[in-house]
C-alpha positions as CSV (number, residue, x, y, z in Angstrom):
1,X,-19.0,14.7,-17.2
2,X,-17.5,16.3,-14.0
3,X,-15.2,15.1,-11.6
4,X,-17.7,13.1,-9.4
5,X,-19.5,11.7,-12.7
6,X,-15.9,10.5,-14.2
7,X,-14.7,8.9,-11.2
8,X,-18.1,6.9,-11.3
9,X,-17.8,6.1,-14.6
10,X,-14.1,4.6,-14.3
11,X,-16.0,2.2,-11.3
12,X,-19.0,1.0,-13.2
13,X,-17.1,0.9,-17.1
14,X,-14.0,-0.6,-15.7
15,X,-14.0,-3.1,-13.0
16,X,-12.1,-2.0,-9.9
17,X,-10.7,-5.1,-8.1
18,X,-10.7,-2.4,-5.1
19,X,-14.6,-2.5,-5.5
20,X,-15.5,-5.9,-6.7
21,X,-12.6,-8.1,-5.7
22,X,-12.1,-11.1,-8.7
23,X,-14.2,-9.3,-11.3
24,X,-12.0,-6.7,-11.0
25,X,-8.8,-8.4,-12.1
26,X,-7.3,-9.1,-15.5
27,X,-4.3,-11.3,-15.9
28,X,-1.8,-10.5,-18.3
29,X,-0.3,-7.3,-20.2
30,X,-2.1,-7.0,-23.8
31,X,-4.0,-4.3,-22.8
32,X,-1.6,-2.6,-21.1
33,X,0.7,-2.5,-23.8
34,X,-1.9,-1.5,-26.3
35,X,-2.3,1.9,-23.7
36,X,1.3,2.1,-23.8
37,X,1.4,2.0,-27.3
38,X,-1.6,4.5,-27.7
39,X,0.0,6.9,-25.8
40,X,3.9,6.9,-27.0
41,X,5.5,4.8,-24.5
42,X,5.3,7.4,-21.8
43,X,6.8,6.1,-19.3
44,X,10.3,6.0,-21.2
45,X,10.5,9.5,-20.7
46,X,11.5,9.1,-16.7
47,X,13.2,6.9,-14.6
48,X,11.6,4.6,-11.9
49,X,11.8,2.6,-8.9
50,X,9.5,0.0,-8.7
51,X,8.0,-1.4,-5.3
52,X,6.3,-5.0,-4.8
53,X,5.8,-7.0,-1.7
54,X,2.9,-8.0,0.2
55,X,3.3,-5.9,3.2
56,X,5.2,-2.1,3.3
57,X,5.3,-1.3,-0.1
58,X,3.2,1.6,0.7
59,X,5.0,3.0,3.6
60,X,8.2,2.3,1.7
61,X,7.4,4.3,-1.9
62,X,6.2,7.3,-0.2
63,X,9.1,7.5,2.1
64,X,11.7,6.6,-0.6
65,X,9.5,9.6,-2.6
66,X,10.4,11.8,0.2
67,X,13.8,11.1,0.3
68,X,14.0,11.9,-3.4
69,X,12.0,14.8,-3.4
70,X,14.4,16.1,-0.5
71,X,17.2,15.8,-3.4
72,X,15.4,18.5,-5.3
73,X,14.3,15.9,-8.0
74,X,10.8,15.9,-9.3
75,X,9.1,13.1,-8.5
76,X,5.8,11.1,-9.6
77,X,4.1,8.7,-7.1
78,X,1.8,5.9,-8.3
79,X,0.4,4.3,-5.2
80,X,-2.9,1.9,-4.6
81,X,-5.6,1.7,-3.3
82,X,-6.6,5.1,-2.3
83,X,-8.2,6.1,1.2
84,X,-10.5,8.7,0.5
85,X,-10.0,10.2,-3.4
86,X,-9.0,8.5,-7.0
87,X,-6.5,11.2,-7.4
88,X,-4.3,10.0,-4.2
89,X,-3.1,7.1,-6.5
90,X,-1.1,9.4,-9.1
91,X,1.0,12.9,-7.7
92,X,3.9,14.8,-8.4
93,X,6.0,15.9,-5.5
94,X,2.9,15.2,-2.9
95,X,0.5,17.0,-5.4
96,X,-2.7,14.7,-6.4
97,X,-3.3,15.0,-10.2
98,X,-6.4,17.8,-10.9
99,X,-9.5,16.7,-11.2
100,X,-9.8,19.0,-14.6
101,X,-6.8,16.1,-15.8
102,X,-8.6,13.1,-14.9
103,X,-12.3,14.2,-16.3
104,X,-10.0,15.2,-19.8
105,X,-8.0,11.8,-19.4
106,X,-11.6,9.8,-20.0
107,X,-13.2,12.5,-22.3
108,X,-10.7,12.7,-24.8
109,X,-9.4,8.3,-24.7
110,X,-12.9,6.9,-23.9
111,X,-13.2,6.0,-27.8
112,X,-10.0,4.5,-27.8
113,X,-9.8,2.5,-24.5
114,X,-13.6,1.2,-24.1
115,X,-13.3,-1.0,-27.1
116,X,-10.3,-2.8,-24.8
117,X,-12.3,-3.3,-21.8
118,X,-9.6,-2.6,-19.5
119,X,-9.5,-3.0,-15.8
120,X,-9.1,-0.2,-13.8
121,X,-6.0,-0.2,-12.6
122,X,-4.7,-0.9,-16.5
123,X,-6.4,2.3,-17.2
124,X,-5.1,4.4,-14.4
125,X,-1.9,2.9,-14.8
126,X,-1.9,4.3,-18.5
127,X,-3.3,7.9,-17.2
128,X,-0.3,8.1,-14.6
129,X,2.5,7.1,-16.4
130,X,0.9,9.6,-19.1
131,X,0.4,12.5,-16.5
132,X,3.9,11.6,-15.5
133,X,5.7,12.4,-19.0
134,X,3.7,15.3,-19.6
135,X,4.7,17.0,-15.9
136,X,8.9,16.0,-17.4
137,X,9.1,14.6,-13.7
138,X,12.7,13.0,-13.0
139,X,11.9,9.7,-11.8
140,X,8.6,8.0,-10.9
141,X,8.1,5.2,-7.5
142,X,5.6,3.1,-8.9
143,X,3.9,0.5,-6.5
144,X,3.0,-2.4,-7.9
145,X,-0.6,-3.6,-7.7
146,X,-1.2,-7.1,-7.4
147,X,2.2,-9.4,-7.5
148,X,4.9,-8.5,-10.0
149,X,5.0,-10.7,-13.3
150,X,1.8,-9.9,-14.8
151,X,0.9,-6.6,-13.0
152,X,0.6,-3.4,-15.3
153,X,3.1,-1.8,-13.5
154,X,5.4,-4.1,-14.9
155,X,6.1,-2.6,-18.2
156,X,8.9,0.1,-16.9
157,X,12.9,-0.7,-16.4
158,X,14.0,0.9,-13.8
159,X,16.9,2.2,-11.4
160,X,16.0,-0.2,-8.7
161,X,13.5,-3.1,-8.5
162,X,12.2,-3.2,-4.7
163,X,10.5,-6.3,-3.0
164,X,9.5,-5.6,0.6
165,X,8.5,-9.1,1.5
166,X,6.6,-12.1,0.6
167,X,3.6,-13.5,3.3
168,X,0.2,-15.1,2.0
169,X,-2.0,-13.0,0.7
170,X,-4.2,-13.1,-2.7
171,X,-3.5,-16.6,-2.8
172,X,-6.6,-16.9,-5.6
173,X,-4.2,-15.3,-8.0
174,X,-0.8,-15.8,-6.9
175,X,-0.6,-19.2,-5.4
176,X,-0.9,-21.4,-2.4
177,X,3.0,-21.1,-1.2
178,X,5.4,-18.7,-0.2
179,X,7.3,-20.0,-2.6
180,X,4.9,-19.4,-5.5
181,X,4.1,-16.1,-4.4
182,X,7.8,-15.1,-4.4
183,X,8.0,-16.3,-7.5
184,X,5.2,-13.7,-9.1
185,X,6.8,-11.3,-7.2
186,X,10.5,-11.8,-8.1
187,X,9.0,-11.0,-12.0
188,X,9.6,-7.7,-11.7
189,X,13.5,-8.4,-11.6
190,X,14.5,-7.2,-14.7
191,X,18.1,-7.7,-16.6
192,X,20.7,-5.9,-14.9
193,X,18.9,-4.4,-12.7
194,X,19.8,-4.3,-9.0
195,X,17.4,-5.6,-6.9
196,X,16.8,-4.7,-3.1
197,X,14.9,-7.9,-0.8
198,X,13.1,-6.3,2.3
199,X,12.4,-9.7,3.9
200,X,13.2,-13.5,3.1
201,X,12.1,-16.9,4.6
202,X,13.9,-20.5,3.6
203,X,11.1,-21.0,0.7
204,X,11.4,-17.2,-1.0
205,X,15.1,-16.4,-0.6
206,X,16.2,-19.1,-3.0
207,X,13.4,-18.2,-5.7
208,X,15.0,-14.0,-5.3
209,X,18.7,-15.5,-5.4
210,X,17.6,-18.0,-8.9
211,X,16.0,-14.9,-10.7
212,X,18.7,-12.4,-10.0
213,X,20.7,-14.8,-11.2
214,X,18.7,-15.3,-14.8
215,X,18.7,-12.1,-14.9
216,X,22.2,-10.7,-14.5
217,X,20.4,-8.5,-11.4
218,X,22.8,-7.3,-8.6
219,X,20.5,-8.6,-5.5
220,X,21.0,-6.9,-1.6
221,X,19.4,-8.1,1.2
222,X,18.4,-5.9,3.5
223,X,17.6,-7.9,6.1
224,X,21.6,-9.2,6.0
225,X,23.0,-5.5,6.9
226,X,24.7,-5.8,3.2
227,X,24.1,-1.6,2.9
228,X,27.7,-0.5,4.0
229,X,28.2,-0.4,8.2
230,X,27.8,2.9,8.5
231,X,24.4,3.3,7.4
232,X,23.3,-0.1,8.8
233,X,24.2,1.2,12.2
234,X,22.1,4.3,11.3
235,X,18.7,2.3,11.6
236,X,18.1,2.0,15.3
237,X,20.1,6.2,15.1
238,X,17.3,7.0,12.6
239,X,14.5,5.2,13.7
240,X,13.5,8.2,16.4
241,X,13.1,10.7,13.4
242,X,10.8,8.2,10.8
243,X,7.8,9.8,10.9
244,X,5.7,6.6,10.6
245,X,5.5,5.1,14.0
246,X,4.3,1.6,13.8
247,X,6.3,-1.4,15.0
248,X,6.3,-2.7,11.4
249,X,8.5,0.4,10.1
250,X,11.5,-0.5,11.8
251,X,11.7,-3.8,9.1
252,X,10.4,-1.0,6.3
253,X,13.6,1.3,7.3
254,X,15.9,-1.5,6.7
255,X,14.6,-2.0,3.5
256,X,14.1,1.9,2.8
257,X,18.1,2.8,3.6
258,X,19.2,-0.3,1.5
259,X,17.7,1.1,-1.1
260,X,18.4,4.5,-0.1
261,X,21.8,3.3,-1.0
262,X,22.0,1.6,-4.0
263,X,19.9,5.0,-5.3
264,X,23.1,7.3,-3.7
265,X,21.1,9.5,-1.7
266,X,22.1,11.9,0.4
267,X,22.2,11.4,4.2
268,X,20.8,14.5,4.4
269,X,17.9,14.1,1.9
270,X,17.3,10.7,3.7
271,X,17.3,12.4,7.2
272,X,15.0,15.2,5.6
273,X,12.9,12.1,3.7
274,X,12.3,10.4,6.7
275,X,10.9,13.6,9.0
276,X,8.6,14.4,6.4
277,X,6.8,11.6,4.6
278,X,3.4,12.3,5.2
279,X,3.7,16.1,4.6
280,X,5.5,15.4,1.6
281,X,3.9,12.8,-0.1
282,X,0.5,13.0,1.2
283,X,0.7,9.7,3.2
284,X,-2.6,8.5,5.7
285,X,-3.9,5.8,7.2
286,X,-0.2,4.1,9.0
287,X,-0.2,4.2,12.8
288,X,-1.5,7.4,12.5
289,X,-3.2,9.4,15.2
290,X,-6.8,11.0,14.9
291,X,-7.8,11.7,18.4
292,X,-6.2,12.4,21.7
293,X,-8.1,11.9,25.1
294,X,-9.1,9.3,24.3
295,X,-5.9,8.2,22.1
296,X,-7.7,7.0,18.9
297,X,-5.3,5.4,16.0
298,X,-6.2,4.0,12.7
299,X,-4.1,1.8,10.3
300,X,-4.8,0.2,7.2
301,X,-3.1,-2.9,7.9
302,X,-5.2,-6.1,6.7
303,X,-3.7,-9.3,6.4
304,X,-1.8,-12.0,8.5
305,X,1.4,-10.2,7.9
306,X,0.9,-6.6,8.8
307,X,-0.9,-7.8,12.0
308,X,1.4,-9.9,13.2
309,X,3.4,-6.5,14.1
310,X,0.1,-4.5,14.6
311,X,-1.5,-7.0,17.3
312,X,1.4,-6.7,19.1
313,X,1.8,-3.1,19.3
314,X,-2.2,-3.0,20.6
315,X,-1.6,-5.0,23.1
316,X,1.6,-3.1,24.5
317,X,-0.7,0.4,24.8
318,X,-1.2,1.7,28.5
319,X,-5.1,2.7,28.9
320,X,-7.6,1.6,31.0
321,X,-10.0,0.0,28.3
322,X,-8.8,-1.0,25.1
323,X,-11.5,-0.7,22.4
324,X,-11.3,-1.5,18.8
325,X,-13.6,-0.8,15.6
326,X,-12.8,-4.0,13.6
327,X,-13.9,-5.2,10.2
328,X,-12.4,-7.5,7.2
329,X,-12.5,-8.3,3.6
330,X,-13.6,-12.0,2.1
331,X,-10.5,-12.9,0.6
332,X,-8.0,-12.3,3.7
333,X,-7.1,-14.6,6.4
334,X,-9.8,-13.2,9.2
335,X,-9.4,-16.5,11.4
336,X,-5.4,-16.4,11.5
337,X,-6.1,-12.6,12.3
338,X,-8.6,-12.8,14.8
339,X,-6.2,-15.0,16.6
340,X,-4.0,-12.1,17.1
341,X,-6.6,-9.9,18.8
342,X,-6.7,-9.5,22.1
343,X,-9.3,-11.0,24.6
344,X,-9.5,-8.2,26.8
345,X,-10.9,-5.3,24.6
346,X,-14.4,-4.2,23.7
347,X,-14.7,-4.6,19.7
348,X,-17.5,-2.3,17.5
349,X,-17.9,-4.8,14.7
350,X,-18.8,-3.3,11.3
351,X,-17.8,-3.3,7.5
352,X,-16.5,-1.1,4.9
353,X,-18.6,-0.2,2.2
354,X,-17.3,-2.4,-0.8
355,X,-18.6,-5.7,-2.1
356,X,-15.5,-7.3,-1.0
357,X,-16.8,-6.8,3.1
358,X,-17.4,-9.6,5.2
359,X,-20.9,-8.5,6.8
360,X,-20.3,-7.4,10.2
361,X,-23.0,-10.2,11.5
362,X,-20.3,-12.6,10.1
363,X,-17.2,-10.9,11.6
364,X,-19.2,-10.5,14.8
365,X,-19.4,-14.7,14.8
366,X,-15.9,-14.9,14.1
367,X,-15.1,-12.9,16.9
368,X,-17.2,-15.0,19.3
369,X,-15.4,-18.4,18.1
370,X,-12.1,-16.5,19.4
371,X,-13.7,-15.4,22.6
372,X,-13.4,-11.7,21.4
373,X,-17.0,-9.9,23.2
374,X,-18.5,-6.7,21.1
375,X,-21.4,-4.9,18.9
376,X,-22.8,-5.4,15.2
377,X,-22.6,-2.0,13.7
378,X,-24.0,-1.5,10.1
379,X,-21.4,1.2,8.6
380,X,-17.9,2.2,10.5
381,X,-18.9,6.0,11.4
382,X,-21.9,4.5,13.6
383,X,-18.8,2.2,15.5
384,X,-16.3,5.0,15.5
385,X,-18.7,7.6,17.2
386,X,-20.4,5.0,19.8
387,X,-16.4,3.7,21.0
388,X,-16.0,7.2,21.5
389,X,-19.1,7.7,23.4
390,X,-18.4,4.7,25.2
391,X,-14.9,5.6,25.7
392,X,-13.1,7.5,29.0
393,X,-10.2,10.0,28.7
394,X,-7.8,7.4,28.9
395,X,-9.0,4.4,26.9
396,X,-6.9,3.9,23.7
397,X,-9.3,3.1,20.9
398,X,-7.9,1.7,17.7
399,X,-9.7,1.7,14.2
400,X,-8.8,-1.1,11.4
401,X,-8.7,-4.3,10.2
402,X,-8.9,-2.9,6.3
403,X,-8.0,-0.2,4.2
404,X,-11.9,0.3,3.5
405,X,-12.6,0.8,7.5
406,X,-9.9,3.4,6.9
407,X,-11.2,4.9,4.0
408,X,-14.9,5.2,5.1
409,X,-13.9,6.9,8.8
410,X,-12.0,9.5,6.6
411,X,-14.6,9.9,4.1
412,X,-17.1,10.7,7.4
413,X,-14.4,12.5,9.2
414,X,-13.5,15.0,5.8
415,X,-9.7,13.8,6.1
């Protein structure tokens, strides 16, 4: 098999929760420790930090991966889901993994990993932390996937355990509360290890402060300014020079230099980290621009808690017609969201191409229950080109609502 024949295979042989939502998802870690097993225990060979939360975990691995890299350390990134190609998920110091490494990966373990019937991310979970011990990288920022206790991820001890912050979200498989979903996060607090908290409310700070406390874990708050004064006085002084520019970063800095901290890097490298995130690490898709005249941004924001910042900073754009290219998935909160829109912009509804879209005739009805005016479009490049069409030099057009309406204006614009 080639490349393109590989990456197919690993969607139709191992369900993708990515692609097919539920199906897609296996709870516990048998399988993942068989891999491990299989393949020596690779991920012994490096350190790790390791990243959950329900919003920012993203921004904040690749930036933390920057900051390291900066240092002159070697550094693995295992980040999910992917925009535009499988090998975004797994690179070493911004490099993707080769293509020639992946098609090998599934030639030469197929016999051994079909009989298993893994999930996908279980299996790419196993290739990275694989490629990772082969490339003798010094430490490895590994996102987690889906919650904490039971994700695959969840097999490594590392430096720093990193929780951004808990809103709802995958509520099928985490629970119903705050609370609950704190507590499948907070299992990724391991026994002496320190423990950074982006974000707490009433309901999840007690559930971080009881399993630090099981666990022997040295917990900081970041949200508390425990990071010394110095550097807690640096985050409005750094802020300017974070290359990520949505609203939402300012909280993901606080969190970031807390753990910049407790890691001991250098202001320098963290200064250097901060300037150059997306060239370093390869990061797309936050607050970032693709067009100017008309201004045209995109972010892959996509549940109640990333656009409670991101509805926000719409709203506060100077143009003369705001215009948005809008669509959801079926298992996030799209009434609590459209809520947040605002009434005075012209929306191009459409859907991303995975089974997990809400059809664009359905987010088009949800719209009109909020008062929110616009057009059915089938796919998101037909939406994308006809705002712009539609659009005068100084109307801000903005392009979201998931990672897959993200992912397929990429795809269509070669990103």
């Amino acid at each position: 098999m080639n490349y393109k024949e590989t990456v197919a295979y690993l969607y139709s042989v191992v369900p993708s929760f990515q692609k097919v939502g539920s199906a897609g998802y296996k709870e516990g870690l048998s399988n993942t420790l068989a891999l491990d097993a299989h393949f020596g225990h690779p991920h012994r060979h490096f350190k790790t930090v390791h990243v959950a939360g329900t919003n920012g975990k993203g921004s904040c691995s690749h930036t933390l991966a920057a900051m390291l890299q900066a240092m002159g350390l070697k550094v693995g990134l295992y980040t999910s889901p992917h925009l535009v190609d499988f090998r975004e998920r797994i690179r070493v110091n911004g490099k993707c993994i080769s293509k020639k490494r992946v098609v090998d990966f599934v030639k030469n373990e197929r016999d051994f990993f079909e009989p298993l019937s893994p999930s996908f991310f279980e299996l790419t979970t196993a290739l990275a932390f694989k490629y990772f011990a082969e490339k003798k990288i010094d430490v490895a920022v590994v996102e987690v996937g889906l919650g904490g206790r039971l994700d695959c991820t969840n097999i490594i001890t590392p430096e720093l355990s990193i929780i951004t912050n808990i809103s709802f979200d995958h509520t099928q498989f985490l629970g119903d509360t705050l609370a609950k979903i704190a507590g499948e996060k907070a299992g990724i607090i391991k026994e002496g290890v320190p423990v950074v908290i982006g974000e707490t409310t009433p309901e999840t700070k007690p559930v971080f402060e009881q399993k630090a406390a099981e666990k022997h874990a040295p917990i900081y708050f970041a949200e508390e300014g425990l990071c010394s004064q110095e550097l807690a006085a640096k985050v409005k002084e750094l802020l300017p020079h974070f290359e990520l520019k949505g609203n939402y970063q300012q909280k993901n800095l606080h969190t970031i230099l807390q753990a910049a901290e407790v890691l001991q890097i250098p202001e320098k490298a963290i200064l250097k980290g901060l300037e150059n995130v997306c060239e370093s690490t390869g990061l797309m898709g936050r607050w970032q621009s693709l067009h100017k005249n008309p201004l045209v941004i995109c972010d892959t924001g996509h549940n109640v808690g990333g656009w409670q910042y991101l509805s926000q900073q719409i709203k506060e754009q100077p143009c003369k017609q705001l215009r948005i290219v809008f669509g959801m998935v079926d298992d996030k909160d799209i009434n609590t969201v459209m809520e947040m829109l605002p009434t005075n912009a012209v929306y191009y509804w459409t859907q991303g191409s995975t089974k997990r879209a809400i059809p664009a005739e359905k987010v088009a009805w949800q719209g009109k229950k909020h008062q929110l005016e616009g057009t059915i479009y089938n796919n998101v490049e037909s939406a994308y080109r006809q705002a712009l069409q539609d659009a005068s030099e100084k109307d801000f057009i903005f392009v979201g609502g998931s990672s897959y309406i993200v992912s397929d204006l990429f795809e269509k614009l070669n990103f």
